[in-house]
Backbone as CSV, one residue per row, in Angstrom:
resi,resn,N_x,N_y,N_z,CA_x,CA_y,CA_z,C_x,C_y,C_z
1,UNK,0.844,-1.192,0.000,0.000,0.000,0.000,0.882,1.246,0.000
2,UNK,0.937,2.361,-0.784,1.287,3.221,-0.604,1.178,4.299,0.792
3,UNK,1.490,5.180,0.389,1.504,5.948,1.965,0.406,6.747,1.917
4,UNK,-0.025,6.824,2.712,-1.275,7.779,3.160,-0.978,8.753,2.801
5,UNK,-2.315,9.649,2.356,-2.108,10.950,1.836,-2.701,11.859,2.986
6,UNK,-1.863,13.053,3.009,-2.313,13.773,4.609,-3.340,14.990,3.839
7,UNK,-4.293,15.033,5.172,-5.252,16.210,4.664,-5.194,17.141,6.200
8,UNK,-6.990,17.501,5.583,-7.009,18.280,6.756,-8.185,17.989,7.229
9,UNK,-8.443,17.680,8.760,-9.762,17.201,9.191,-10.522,18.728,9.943
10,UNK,-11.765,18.726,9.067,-12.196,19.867,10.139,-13.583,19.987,10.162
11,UNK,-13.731,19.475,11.674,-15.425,19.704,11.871,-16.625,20.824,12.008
12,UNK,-17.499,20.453,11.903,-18.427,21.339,11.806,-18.504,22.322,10.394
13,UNK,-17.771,22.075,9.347,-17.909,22.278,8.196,-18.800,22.780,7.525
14,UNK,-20.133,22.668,7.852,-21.607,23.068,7.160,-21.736,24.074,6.929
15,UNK,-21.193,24.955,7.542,-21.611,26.330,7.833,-20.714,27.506,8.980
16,UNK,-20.797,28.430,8.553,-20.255,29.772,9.339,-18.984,29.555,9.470
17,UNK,-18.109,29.084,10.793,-16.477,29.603,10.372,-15.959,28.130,10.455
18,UNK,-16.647,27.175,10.356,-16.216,25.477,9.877,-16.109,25.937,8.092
19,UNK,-17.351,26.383,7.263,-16.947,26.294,5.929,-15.922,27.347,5.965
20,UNK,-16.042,28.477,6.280,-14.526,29.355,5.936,-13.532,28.920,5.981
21,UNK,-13.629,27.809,7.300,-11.654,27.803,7.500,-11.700,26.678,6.340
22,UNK,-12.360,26.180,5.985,-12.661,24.330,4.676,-11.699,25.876,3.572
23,UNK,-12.727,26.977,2.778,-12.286,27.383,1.806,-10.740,27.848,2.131
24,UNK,-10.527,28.683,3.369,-9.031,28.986,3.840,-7.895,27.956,3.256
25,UNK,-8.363,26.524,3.962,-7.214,25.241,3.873,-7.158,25.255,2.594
26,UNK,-8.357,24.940,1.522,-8.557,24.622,0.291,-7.545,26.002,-0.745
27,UNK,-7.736,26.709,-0.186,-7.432,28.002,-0.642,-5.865,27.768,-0.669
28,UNK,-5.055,26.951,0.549,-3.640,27.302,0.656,-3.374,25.721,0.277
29,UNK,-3.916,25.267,-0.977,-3.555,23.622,-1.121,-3.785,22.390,-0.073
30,UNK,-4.297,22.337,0.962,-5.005,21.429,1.476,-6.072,20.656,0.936
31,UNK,-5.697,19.372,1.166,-7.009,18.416,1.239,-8.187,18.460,1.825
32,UNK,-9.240,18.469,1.832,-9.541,18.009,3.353,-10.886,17.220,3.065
33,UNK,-11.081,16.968,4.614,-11.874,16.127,4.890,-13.074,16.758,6.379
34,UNK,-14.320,17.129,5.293,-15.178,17.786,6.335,-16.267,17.196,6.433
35,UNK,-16.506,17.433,8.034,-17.632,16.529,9.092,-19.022,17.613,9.730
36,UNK,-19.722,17.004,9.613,-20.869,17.624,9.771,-21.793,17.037,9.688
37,UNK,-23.001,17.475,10.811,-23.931,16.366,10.432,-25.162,16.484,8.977
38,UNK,-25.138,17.496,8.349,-25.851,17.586,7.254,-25.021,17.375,6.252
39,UNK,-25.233,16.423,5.694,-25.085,16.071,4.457,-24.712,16.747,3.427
40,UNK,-25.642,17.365,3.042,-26.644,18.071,1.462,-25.432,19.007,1.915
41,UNK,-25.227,20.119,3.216,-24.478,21.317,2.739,-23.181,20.934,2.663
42,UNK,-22.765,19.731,3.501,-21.201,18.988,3.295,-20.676,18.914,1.447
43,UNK,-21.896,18.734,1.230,-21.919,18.073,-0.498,-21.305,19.649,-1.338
44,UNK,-22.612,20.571,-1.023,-22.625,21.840,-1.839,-21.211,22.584,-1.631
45,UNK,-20.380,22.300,-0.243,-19.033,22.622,0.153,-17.952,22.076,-0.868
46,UNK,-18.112,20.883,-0.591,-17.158,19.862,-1.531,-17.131,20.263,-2.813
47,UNK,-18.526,20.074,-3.548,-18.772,20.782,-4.748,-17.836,22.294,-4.954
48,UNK,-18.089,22.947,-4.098,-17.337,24.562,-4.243,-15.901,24.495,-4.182
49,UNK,-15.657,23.600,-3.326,-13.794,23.417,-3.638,-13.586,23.222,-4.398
50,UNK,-14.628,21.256,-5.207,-13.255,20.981,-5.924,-13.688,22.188,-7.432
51,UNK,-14.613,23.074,-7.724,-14.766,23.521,-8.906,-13.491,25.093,-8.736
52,UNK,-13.238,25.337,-7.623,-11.881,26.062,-7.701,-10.648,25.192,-8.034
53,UNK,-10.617,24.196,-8.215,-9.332,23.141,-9.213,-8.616,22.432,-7.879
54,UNK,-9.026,22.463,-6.845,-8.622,21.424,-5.791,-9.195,20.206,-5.514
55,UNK,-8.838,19.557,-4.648,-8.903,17.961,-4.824,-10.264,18.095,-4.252
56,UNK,-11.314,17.184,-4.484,-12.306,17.226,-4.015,-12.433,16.296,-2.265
57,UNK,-12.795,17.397,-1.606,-12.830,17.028,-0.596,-13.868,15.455,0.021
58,UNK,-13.139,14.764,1.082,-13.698,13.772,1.266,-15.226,14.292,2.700
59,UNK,-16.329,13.939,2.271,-17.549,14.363,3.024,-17.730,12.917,4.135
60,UNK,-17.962,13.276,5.443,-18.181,12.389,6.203,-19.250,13.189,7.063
61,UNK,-20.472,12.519,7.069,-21.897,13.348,7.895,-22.466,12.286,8.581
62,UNK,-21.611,13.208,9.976,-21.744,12.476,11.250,-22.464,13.194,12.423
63,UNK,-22.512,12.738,13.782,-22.513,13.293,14.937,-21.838,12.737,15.800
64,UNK,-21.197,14.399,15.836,-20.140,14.190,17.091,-20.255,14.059,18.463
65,UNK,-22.210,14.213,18.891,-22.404,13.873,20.309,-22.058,12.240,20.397
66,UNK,-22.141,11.355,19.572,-22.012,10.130,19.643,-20.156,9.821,20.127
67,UNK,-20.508,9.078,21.019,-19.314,8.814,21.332,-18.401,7.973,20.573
68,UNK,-19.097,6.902,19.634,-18.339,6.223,18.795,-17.546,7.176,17.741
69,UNK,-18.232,8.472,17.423,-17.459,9.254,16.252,-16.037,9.077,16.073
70,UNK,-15.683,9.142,17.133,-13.594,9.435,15.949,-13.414,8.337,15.891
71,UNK,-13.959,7.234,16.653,-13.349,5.746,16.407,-14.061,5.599,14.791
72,UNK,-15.422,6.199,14.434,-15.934,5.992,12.773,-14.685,7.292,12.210
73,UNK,-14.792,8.222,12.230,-13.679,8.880,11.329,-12.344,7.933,11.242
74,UNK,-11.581,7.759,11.988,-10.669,6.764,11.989,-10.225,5.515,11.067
75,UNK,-11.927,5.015,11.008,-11.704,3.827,9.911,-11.969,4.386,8.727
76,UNK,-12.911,5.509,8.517,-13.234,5.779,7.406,-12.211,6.766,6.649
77,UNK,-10.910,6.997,7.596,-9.840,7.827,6.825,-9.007,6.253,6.822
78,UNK,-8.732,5.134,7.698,-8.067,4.127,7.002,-8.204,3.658,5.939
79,UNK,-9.359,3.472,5.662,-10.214,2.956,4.667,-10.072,3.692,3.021
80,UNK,-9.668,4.835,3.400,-9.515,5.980,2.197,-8.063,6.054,1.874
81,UNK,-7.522,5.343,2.813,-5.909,5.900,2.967,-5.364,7.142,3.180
82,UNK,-5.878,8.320,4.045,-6.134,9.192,4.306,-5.807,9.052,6.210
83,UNK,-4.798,10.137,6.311,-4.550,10.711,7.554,-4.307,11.724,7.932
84,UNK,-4.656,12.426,9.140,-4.533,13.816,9.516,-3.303,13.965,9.561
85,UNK,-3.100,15.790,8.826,-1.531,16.539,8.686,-2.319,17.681,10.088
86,UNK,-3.603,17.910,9.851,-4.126,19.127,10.761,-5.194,18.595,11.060
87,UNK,-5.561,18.963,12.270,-7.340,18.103,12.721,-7.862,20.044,13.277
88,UNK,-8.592,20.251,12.970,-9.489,21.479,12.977,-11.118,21.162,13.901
89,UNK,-10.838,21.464,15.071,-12.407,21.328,16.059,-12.722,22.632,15.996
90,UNK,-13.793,22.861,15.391,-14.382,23.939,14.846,-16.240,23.734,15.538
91,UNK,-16.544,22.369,15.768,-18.044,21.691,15.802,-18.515,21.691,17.169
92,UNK,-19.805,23.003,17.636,-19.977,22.989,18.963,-21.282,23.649,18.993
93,UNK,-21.867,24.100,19.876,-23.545,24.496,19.740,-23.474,25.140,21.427
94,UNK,-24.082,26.256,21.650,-24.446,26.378,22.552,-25.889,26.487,23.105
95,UNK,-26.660,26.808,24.682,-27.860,26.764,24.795,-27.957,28.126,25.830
96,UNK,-29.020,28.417,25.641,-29.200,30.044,26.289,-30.160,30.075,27.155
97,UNK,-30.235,30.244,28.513,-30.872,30.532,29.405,-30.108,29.680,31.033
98,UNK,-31.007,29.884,32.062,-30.520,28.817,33.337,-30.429,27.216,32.912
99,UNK,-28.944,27.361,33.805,-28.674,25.574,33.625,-29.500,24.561,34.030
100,UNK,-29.971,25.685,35.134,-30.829,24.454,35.812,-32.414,24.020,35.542
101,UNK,-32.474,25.294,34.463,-34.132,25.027,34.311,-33.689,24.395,32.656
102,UNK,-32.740,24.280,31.907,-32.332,24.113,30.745,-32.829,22.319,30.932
103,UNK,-32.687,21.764,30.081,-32.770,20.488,29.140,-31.473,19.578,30.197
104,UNK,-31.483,19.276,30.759,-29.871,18.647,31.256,-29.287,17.739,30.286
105,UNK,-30.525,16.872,29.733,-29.311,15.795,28.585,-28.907,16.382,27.798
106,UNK,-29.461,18.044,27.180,-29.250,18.692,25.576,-27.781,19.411,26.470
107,UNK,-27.853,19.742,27.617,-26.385,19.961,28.317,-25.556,19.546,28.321
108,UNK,-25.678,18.246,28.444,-24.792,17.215,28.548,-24.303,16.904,27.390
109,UNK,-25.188,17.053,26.050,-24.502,16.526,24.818,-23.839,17.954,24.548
110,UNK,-24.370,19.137,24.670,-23.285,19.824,24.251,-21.715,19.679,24.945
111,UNK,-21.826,19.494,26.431,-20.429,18.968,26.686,-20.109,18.107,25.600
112,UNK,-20.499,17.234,25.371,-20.296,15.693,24.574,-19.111,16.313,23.122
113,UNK,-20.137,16.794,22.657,-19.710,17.834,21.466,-18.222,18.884,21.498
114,UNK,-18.936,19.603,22.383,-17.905,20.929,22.412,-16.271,20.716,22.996
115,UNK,-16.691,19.673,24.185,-15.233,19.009,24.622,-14.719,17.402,24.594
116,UNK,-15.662,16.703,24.675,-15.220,15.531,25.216,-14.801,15.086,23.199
117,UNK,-15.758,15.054,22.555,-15.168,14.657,20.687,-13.984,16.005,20.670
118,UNK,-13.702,16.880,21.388,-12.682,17.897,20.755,-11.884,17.160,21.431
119,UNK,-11.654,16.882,22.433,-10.133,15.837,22.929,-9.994,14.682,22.092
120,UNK,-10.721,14.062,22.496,-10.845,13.005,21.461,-10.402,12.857,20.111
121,UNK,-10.876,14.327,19.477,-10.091,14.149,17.860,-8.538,14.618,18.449
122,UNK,-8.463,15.595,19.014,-6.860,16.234,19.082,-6.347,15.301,19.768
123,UNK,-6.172,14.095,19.874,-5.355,13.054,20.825,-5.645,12.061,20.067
124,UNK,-6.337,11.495,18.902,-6.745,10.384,18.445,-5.434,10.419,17.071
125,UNK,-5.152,11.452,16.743,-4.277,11.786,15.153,-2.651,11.780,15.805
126,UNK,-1.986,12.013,17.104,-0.817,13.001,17.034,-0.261,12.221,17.106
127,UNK,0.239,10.598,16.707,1.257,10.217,15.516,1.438,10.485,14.363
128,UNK,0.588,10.929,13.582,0.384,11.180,12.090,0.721,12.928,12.372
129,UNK,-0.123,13.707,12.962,0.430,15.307,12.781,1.348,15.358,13.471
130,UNK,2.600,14.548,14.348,3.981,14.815,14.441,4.574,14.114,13.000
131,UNK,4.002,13.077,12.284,4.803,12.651,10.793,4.380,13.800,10.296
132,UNK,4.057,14.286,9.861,3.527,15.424,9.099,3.614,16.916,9.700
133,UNK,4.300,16.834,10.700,5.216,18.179,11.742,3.730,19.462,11.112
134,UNK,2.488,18.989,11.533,1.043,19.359,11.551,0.585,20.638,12.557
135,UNK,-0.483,20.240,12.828,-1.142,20.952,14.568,-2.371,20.660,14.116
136,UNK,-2.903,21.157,15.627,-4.034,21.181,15.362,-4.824,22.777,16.143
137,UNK,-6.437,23.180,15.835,-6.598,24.707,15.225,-8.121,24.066,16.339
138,UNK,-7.807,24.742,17.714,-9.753,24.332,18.530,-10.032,25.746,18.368
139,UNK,-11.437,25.772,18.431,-11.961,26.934,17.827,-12.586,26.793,19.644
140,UNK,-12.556,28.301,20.079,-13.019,28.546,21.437,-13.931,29.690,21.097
141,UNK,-13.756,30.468,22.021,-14.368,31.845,21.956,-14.154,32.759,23.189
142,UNK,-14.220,34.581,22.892,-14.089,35.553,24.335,-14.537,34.465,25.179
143,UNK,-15.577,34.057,24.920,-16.636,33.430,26.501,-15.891,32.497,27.138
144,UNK,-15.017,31.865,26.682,-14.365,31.641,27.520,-13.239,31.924,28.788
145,UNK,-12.879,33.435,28.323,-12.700,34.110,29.153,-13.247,34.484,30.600
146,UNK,-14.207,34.153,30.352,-15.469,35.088,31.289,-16.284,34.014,32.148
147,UNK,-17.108,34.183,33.445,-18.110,33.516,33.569,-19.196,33.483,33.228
148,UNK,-20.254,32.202,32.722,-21.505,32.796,31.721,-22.725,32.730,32.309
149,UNK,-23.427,33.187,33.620,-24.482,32.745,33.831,-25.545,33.286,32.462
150,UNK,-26.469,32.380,32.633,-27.463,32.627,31.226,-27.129,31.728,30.079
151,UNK,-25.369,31.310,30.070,-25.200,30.335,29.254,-24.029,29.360,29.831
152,UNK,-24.406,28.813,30.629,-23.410,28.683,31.883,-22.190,27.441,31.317
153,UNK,-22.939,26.655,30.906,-22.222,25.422,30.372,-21.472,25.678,29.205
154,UNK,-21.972,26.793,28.438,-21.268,26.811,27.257,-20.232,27.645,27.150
155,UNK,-20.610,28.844,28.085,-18.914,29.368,28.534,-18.267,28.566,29.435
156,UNK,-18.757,27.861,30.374,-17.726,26.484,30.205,-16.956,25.815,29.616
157,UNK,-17.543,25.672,29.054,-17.097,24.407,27.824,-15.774,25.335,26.886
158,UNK,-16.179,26.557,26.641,-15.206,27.397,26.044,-14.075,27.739,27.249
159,UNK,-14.258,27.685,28.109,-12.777,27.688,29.090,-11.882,27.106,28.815
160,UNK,-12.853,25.356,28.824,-12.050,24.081,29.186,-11.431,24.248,27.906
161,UNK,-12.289,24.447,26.526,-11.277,24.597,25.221,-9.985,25.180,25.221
162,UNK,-9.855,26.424,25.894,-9.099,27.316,26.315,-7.770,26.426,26.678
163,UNK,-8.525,26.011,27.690,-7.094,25.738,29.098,-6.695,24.201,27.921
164,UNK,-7.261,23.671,27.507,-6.705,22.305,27.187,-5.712,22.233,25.991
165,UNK,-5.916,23.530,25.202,-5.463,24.315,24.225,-4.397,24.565,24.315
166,UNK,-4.174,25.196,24.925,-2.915,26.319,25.841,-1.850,25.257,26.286
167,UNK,-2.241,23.956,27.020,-1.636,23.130,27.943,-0.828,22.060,26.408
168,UNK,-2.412,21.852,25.699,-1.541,20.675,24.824,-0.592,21.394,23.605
169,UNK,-0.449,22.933,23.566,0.710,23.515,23.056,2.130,23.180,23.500
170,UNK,2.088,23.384,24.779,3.138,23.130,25.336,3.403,21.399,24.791
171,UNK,2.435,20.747,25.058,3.069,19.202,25.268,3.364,18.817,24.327
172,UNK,2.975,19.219,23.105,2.860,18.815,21.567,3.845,19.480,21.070
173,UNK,4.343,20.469,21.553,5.525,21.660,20.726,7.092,20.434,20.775
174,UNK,7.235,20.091,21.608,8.339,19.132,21.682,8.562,18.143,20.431
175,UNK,7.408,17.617,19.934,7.275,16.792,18.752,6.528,17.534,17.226
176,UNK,6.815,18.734,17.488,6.717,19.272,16.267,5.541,19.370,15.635
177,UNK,4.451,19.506,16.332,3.042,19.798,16.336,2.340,21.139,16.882
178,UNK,1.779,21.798,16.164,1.703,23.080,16.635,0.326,22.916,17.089
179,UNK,-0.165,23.702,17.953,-1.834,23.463,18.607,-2.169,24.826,18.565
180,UNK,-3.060,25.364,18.110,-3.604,26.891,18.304,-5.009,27.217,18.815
181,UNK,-5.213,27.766,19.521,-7.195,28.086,20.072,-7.145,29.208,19.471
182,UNK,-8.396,29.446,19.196,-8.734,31.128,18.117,-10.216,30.930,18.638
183,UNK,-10.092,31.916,19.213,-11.339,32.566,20.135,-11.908,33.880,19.839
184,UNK,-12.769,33.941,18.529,-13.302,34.814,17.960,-14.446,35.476,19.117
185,UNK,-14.963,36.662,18.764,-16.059,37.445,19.350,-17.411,36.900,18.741
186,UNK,-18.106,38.025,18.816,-19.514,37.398,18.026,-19.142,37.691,16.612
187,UNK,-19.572,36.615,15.756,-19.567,36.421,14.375,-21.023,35.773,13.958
188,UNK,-21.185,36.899,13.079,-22.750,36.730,12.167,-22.853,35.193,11.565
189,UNK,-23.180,34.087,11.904,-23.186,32.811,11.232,-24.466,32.089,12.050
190,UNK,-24.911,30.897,11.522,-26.430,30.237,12.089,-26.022,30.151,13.416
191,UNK,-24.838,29.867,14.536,-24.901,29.440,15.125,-25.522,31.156,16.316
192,UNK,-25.032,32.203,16.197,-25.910,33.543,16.174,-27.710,33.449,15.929
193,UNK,-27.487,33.238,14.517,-29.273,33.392,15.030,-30.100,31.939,15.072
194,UNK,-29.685,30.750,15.183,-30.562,29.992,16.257,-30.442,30.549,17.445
195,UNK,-29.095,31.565,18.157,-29.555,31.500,19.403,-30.282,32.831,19.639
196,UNK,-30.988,33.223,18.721,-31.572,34.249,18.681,-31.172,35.490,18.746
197,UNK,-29.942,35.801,18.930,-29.056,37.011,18.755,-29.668,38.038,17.634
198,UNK,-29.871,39.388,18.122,-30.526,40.588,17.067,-29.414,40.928,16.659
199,UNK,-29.319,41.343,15.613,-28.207,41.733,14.734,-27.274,43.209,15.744
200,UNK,-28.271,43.700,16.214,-27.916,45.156,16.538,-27.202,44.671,18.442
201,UNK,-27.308,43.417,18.107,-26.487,43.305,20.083,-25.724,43.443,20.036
202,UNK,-24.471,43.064,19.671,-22.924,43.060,19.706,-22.767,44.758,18.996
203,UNK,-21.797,45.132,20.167,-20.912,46.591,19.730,-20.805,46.295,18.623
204,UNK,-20.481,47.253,17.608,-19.765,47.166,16.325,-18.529,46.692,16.279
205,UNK,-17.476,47.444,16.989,-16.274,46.503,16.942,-15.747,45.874,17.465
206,UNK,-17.122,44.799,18.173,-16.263,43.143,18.528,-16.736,42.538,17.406
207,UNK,-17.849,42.808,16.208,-18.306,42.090,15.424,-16.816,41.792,14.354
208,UNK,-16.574,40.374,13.872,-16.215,39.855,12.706,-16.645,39.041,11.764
209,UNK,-16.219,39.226,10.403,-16.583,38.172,9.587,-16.245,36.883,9.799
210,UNK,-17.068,35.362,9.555,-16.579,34.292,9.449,-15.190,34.383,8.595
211,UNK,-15.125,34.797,7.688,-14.139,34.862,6.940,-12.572,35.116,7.262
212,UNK,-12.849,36.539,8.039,-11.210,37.466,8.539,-11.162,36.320,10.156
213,UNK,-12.380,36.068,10.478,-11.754,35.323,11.849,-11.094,33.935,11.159
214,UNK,-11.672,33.277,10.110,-10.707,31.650,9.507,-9.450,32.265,9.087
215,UNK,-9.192,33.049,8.606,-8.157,33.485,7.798,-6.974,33.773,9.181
216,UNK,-7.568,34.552,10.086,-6.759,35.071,11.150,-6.288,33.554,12.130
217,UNK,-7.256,32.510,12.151,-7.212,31.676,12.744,-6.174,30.544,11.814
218,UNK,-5.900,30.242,10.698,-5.230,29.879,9.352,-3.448,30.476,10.296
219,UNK,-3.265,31.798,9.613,-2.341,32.360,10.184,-1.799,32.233,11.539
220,UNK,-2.667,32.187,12.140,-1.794,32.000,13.439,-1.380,30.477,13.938
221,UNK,-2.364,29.555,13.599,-2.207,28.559,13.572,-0.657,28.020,12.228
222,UNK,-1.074,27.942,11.648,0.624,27.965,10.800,2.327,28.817,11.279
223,UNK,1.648,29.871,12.222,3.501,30.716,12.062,3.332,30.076,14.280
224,UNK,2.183,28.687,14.514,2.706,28.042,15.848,2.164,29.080,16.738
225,UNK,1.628,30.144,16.419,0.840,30.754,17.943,-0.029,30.135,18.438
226,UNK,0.016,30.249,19.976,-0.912,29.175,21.246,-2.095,30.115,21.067
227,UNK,-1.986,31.497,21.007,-3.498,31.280,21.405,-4.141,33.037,20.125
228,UNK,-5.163,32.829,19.067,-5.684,33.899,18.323,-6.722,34.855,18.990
229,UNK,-6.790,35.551,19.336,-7.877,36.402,19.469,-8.485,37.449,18.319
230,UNK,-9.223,37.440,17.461,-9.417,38.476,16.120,-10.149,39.708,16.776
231,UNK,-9.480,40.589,16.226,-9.664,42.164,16.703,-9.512,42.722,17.752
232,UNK,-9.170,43.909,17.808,-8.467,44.289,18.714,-9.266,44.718,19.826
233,UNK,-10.978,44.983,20.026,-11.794,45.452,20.851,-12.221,43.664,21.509
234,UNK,-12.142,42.820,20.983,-11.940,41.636,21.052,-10.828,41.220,22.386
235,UNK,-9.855,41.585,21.890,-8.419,41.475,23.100,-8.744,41.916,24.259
236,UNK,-9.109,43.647,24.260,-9.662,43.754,25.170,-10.293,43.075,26.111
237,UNK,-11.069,42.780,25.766,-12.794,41.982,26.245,-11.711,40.725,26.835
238,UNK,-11.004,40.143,26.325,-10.168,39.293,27.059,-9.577,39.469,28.262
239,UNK,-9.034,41.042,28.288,-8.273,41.226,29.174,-8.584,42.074,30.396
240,UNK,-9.962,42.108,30.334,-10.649,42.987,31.384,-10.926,42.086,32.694
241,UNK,-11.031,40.357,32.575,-11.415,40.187,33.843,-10.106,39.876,34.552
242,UNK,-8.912,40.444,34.247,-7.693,40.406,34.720,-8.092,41.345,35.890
243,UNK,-8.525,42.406,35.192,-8.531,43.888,36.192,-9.822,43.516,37.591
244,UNK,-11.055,43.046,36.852,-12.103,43.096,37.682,-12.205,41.491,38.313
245,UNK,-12.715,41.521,39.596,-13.184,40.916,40.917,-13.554,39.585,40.148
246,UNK,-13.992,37.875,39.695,-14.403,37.118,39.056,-16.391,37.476,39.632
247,UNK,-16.680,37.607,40.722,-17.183,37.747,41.148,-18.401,38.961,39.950
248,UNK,-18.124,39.976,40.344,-18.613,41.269,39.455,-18.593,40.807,37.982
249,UNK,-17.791,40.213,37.331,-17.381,39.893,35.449,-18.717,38.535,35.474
250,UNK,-19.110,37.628,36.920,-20.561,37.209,36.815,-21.955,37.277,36.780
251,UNK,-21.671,38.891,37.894,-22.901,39.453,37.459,-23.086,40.248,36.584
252,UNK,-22.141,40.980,35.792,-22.600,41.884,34.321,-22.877,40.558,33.769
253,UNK,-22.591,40.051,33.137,-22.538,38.514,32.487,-24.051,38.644,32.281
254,UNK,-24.637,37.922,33.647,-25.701,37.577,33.948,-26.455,38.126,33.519
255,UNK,-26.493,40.072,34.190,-27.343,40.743,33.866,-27.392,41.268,32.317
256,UNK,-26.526,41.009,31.714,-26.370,41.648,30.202,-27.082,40.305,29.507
257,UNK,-27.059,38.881,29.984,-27.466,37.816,29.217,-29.234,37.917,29.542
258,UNK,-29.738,38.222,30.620,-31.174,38.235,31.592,-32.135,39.513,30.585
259,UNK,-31.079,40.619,30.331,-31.933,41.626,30.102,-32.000,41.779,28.620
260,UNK,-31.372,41.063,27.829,-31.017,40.988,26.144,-32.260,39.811,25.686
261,UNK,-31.720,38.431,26.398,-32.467,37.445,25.918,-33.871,36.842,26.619
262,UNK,-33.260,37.196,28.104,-34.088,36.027,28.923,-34.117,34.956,29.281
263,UNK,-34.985,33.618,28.548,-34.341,32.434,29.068,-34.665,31.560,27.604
264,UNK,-34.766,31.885,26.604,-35.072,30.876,25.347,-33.813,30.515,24.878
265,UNK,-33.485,29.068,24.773,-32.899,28.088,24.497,-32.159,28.763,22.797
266,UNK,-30.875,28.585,22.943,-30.200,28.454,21.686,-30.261,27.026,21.107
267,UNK,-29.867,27.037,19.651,-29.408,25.985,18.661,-28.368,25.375,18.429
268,UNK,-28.184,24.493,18.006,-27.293,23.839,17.771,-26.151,24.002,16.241
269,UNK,-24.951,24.311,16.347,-24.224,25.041,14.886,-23.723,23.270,14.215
């Protein structure tokens, strides 16, 4: 058998800054191989690469709350002869209102999703992205910065992205694997308005395009930076609960999430 051909794995693909960073990779000669659970837009993606003269991407439409997932990606890149050079966790959903009056299993699978398949892929490949002196690119967000009452689990979940990010830079840099988190602000994409977000909430300049945040996230991830933040009112917003009490950065939180939305449930990206 010949040798495996290296791509690029990157979930959540369907839509908002999963297809950007797909056209980004595609854009700088990458393969890839995108996951998502719809089908039909996996297809219309693939379609759009390969008619820019790149290899046509391999479509796998899955769910990543399932715990069997990377053990099925796995065979189905053996099977192709296909292995990760870059694994891209891009695939996560959040839910909007109290944890405790929320859905607990739709909680629980977003953990499922947002962290437990994001370890899972970034630890399932890193023999192949140290052969291929690779990385890998978790997509976080500000909120993880911050505490989220109103969306409690899901700025959670964006912490843990954070910290696990940050940590497996270090551990992975030794073997020639670069790891990057890119923790965009609010960006206009479905995963925004399932959760009902009005266009006019976010300041003007924390807003970015799906686009300049893949591109920014591309870049930094390639020249080995641990951690992206896009824009500079963005950074900020990072670096404010340095200054203030954890305490106080929970109740603006709260009260800015209580008096915007209320308690109706976000969607799933």
């Amino acid at each position: 058998m010949s040798a495996a051909r290296p791509v690029t794995l990157i979930t959540g693909a369907s839509a908002g800054i999963g297809a950007a960073l797909a056209r980004v990779f595609a854009a700088h000669g990458h393969e890839l191989v995108l996951i998502a659970r719809r089908e039909q837009a996996l297809a219309a993606l693939a379609a759009e690469v390969a008619a820019g003269g790149r290899p046509w991407p391999t479509v796998l439409a899955l769910d990543l709350a399932r715990a069997e997932a990377v053990a099925e990606i796995a065979r189905a890149l053996a099977e192709r002869n296909l292995e990760p050079e870059y694994v891209v966790n891009n695939a996560g959903f959040g839910l909007l209102g109290s944890a405790a009056r929320l859905d607990r299993a739709e909680q629980l699978m977003m953990i499922d999703v947002n962290t437990r398949a994001l370890v899972d892929l970034s630890l399932a490949f890193v023999d192949s992205l140290a052969r291929h002196q690779g990385g890998i690119l978790n997509v976080a967000s500000v909120a993880g910065f911050l505490p989220g009452p109103g969306m409690a689990v899901y700025y959670a979940s964006k912490a843990f992205v954070l910290s696990f990010s940050e940590a497996l830079h270090e551990e992975l840099a030794r073997r020639g694997v670069r790891v990057t988190v890119l923790c965009p602000g609010p960006v206009p994409t479905e995963f925004q308005a399932r959760a009902g977000v009005p266009p006019t909430y976010h300041p003007v300049l924390l807003g970015r395009s799906a686009e300049s945040v893949a591109e920014e996230g591309y870049r930094g991830l390639m020249r080995g930076r641990p951690r992206v933040v896009p824009g500079f009112a963005n950074k900020l917003v990072t670096f404010v609960p340095r200054l203030m009490p954890r305490s106080w950065m929970a109740k603006l939180v709260g009260m800015s999430q209580a008096n915007r939305f209320g308690s109706r449930p976000a969607g799933r990206s």
